[in-house]
MMTF fields as JSON, N, C-alpha, C and O atoms, coordinates in Angstrom:
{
  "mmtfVersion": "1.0.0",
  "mmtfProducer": "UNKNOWN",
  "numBonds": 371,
  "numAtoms": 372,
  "numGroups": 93,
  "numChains": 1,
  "numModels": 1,
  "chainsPerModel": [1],
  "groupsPerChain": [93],
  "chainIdList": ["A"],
  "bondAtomList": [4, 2, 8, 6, 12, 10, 16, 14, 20, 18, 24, 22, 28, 26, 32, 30, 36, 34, 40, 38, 44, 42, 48, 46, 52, 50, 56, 54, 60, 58, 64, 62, 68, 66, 72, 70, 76, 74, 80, 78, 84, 82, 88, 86, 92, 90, 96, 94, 100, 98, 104, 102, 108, 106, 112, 110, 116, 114, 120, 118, 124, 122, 128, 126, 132, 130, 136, 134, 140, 138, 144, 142, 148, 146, 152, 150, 156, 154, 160, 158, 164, 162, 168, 166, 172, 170, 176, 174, 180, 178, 184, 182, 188, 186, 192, 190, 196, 194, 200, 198, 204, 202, 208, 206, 212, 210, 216, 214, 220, 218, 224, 222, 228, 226, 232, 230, 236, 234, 240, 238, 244, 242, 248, 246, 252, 250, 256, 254, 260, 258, 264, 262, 268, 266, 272, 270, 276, 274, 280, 278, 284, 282, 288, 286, 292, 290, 296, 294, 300, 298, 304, 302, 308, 306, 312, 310, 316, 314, 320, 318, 324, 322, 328, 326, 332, 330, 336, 334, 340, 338, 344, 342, 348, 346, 352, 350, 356, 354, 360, 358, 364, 362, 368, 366],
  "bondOrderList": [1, 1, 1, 1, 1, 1, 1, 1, 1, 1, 1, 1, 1, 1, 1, 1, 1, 1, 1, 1, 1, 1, 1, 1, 1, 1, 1, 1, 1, 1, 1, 1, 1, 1, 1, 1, 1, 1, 1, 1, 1, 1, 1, 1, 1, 1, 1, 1, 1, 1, 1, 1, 1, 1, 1, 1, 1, 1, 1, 1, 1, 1, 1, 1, 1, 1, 1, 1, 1, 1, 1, 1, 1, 1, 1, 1, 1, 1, 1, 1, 1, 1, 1, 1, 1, 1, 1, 1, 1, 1, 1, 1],
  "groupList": [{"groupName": "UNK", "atomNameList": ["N", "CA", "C", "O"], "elementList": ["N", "C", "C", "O"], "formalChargeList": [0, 0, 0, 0], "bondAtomList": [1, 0, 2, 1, 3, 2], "bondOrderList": [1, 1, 2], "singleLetterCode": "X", "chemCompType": "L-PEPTIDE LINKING"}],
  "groupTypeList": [0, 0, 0, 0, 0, 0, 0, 0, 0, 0, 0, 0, 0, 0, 0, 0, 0, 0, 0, 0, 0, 0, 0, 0, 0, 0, 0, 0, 0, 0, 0, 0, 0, 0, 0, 0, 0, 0, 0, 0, 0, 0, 0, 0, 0, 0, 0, 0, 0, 0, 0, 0, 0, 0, 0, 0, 0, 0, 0, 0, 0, 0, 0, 0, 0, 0, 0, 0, 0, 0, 0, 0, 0, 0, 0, 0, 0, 0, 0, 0, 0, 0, 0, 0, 0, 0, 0, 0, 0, 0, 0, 0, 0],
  "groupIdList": [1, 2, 3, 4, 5, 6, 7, 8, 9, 10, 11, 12, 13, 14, 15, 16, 17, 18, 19, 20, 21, 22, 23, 24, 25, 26, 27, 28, 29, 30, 31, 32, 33, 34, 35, 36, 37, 38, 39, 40, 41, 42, 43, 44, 45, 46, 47, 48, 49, 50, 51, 52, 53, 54, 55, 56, 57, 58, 59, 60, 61, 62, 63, 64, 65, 66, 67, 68, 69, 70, 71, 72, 73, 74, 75, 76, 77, 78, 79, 80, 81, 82, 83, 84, 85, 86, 87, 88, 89, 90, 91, 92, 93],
  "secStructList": [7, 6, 6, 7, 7, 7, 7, 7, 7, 1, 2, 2, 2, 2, 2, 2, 2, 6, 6, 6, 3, 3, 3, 7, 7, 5, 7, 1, 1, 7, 7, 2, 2, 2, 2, 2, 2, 2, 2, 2, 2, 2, 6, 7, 7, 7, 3, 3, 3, 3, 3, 3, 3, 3, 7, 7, 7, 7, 7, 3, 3, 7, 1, 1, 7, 3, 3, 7, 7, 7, 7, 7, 3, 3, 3, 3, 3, 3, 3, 7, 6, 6, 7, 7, 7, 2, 2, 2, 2, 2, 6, 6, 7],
  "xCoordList": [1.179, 0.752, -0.619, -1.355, -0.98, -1.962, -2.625, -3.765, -1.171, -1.384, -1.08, -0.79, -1.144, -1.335, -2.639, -2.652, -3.415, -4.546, -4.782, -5.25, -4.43, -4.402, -2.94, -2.378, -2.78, -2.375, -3.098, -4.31, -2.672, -3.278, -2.962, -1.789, -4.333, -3.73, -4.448, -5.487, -3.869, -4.533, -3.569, -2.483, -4.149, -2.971, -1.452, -0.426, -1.863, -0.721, 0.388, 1.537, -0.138, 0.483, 0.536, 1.765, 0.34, 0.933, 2.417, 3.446, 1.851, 3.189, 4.341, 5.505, 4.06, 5.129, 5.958, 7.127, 5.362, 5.758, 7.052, 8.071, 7.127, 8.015, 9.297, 10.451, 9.167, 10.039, 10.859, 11.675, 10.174, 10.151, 9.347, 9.829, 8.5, 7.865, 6.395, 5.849, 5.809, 4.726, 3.858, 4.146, 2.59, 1.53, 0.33, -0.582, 0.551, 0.335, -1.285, -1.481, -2.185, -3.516, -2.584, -1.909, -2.643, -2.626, -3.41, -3.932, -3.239, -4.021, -3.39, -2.367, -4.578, -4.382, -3.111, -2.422, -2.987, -2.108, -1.09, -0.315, -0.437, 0.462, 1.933, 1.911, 2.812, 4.102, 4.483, 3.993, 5.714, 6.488, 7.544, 7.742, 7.861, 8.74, 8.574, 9.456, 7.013, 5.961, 6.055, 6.562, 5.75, 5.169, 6.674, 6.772, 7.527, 8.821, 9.068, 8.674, 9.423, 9.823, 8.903, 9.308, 7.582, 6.527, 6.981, 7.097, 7.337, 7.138, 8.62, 8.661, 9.606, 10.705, 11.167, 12.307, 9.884, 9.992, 9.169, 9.6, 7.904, 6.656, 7.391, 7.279, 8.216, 8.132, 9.816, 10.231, 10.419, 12.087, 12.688, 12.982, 12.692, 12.473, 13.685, 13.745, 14.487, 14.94, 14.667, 15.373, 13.779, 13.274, 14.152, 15.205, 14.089, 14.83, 14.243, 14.981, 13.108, 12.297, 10.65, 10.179, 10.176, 9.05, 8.411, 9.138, 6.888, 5.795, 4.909, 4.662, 4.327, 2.513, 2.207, 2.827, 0.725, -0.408, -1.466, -1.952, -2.32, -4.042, -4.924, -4.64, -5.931, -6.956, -7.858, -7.967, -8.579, -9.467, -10.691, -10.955, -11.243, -12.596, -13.856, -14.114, -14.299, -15.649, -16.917, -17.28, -17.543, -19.327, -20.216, -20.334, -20.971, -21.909, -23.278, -23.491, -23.96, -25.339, -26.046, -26.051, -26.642, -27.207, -29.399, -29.925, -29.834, -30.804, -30.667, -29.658, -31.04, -30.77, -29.347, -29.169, -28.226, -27.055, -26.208, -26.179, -25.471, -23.984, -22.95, -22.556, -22.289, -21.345, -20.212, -20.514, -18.856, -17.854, -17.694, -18.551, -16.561, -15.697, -15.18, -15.511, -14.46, -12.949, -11.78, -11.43, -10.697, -9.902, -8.944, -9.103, -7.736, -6.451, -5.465, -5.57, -4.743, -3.228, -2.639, -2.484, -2.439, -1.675, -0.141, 0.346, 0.516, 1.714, 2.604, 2.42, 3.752, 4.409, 5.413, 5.728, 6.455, 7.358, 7.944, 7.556, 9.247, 10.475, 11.78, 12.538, 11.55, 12.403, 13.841, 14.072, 14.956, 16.581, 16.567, 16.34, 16.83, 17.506, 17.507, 17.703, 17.293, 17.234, 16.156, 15.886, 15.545, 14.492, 13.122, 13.03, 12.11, 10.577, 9.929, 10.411, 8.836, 7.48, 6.821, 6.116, 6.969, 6.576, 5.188, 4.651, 4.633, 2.933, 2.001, 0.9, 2.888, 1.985, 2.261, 1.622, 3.672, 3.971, 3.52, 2.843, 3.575, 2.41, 0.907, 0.432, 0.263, -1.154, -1.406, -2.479, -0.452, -0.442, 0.124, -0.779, 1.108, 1.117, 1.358, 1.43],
  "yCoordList": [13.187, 11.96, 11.516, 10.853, 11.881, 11.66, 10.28, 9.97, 9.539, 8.52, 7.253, 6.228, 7.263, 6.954, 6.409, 6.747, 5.845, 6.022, 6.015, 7.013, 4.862, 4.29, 3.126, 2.501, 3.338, 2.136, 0.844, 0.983, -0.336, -1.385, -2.058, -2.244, -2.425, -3.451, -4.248, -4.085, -5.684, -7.204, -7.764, -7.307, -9.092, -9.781, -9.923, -9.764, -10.418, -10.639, -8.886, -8.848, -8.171, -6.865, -6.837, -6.907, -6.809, -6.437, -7.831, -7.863, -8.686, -9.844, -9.289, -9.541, -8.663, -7.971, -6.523, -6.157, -6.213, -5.112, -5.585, -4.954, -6.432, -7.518, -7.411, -7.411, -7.345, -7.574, -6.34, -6.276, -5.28, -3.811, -3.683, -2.69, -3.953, -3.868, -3.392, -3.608, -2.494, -1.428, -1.859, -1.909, -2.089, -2.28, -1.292, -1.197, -0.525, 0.748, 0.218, -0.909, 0.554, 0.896, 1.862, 2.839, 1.48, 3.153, 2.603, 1.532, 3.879, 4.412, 3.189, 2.558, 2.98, 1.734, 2.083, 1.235, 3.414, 3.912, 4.076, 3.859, 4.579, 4.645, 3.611, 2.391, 4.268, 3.416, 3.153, 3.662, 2.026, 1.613, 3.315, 3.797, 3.541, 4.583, 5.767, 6.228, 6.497, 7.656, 6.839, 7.623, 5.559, 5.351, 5.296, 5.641, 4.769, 4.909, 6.396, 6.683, 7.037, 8.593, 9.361, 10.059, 8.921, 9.665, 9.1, 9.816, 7.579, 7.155, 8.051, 8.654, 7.945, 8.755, 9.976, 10.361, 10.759, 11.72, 12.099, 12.469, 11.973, 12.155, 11.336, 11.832, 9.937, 9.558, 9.759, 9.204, 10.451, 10.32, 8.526, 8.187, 7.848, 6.556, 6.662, 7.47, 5.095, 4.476, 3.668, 2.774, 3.1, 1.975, 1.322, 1.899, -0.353, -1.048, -2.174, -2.767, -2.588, -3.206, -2.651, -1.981, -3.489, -2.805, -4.391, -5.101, -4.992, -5.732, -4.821, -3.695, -5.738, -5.212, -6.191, -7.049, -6.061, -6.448, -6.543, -6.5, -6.682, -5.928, -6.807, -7.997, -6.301, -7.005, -7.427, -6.989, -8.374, -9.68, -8.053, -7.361, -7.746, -6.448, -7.363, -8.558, -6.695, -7.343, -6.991, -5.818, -7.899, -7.45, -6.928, -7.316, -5.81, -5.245, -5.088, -4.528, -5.67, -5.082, -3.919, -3.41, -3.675, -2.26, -2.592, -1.726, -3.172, -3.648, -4.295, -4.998, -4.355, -4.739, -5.019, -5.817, -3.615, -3.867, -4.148, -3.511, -4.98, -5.328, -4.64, -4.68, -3.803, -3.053, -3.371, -4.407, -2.864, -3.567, -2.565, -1.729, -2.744, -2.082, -1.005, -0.91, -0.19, 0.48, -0.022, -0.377, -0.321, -1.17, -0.49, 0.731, -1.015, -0.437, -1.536, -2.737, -0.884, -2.045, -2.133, -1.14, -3.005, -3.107, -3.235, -4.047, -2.306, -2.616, -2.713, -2.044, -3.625, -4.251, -3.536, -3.758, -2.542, -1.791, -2.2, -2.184, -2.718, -2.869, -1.816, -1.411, -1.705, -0.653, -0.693, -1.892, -0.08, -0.257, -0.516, 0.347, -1.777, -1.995, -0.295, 0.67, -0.069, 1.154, 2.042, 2.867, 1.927, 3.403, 2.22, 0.993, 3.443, 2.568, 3.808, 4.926, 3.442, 4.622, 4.821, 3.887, 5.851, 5.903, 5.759, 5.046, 6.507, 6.85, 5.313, 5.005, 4.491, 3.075, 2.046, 0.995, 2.355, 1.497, 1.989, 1.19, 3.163, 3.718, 3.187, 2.761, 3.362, 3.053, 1.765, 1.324, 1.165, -1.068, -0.996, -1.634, -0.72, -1.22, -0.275, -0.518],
  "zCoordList": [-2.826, -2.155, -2.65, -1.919, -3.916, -4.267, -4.957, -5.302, -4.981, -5.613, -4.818, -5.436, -3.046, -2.266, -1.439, -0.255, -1.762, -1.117, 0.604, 1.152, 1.339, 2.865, 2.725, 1.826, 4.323, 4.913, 4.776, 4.605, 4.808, 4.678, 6.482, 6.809, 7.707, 8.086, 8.343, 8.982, 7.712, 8.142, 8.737, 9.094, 8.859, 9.241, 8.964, 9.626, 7.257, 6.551, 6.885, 7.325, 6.645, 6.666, 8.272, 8.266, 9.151, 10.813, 10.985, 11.659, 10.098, 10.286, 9.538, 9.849, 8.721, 7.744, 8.518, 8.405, 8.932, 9.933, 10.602, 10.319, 11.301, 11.948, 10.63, 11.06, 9.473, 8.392, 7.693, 6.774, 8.676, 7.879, 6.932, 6.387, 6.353, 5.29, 5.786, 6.868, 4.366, 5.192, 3.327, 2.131, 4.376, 2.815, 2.779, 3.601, 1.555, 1.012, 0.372, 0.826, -0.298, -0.846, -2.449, -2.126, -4.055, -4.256, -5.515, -5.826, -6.105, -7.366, -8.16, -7.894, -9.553, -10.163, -11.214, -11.781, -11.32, -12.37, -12.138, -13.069, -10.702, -10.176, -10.583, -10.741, -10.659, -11.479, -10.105, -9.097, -10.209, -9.303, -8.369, -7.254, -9.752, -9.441, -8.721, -7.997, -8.96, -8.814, -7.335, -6.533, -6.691, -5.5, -4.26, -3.082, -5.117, -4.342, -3.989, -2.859, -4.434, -4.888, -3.558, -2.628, -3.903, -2.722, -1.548, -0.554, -1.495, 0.266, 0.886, 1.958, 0.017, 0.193, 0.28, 0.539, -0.032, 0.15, 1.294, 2.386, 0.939, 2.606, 3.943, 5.065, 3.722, 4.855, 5.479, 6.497, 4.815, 4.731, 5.343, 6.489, 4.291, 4.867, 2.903, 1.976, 3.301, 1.881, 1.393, 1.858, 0.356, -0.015, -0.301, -0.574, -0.37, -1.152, -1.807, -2.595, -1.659, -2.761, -2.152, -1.233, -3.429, -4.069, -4.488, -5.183, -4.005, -4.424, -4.705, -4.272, -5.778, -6.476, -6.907, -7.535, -6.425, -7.109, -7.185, -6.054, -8.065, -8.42, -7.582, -7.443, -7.045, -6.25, -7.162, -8.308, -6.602, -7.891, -8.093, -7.11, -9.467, -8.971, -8.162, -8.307, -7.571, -6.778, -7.434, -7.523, -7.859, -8.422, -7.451, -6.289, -8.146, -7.412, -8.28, -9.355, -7.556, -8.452, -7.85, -6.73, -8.982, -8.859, -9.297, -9.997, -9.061, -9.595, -10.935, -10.873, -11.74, -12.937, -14.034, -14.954, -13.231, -13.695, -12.862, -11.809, -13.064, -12.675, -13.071, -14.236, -11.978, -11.909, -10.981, -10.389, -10.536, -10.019, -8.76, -8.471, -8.09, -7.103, -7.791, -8.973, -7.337, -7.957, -8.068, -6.942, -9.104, -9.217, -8.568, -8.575, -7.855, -7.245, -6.802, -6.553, -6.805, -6.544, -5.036, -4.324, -4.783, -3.323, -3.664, -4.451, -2.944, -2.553, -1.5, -0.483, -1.639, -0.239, -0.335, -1.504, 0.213, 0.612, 1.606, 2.773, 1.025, 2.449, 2.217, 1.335, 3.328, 4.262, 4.313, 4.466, 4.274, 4.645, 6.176, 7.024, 6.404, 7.996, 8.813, 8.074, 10.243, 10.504, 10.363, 11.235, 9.353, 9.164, 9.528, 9.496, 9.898, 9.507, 9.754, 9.935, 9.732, 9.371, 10.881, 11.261, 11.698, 13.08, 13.289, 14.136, 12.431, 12.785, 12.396, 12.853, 11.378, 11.625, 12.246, 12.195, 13.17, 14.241, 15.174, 15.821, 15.665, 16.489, 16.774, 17.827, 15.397, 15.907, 16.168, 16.579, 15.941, 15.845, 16.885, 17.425, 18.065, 19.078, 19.913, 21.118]
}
């Protein structure tokens, strides 16, 4: 689960919930496949599609240099009718 970072929740993602769909934080390297495989296995859940995509990097200065964020990908995970993820419907309502 290492290539997992957090749950994501905002808005857009608690409205998605409603849809089955659960939005993940992961590693920038992370394949489609590596991230399916994990939610299916850690969460015994069946995927059936799969969104990504990269967050804009954010500037940071450092006195004199300009340096960024850490880059990472968001992804949107929907669920097979039936299953969902207990522990983040849990803490949302």
């Amino acid at each position: 689960m290492n290539g997992i970072k957090y749950a994501v929740f905002t808005d857009k993602s608690i409205r998605l919930l409603a849809k089955n769909q659960y939005t993940f934080n992961v590693e920038s390297g992370s394949t489609r496949t590596e991230i399916k495989r994990w939610v299916e296995l850690f969460f015994d859940v069946k995927v059936i599609a799969m969104n990504s995509y990269r967050l804009p990097i954010k500037g940071r200065r450092m006195r004199p240099i300009m340096g960024h964020t850490l880059h990472y990908k968001r992804m949107i995970i929907t669920l097979q009718p039936g299953y969902s993820i207990l522990p983040l419907r849990k803490k949302l309502f």
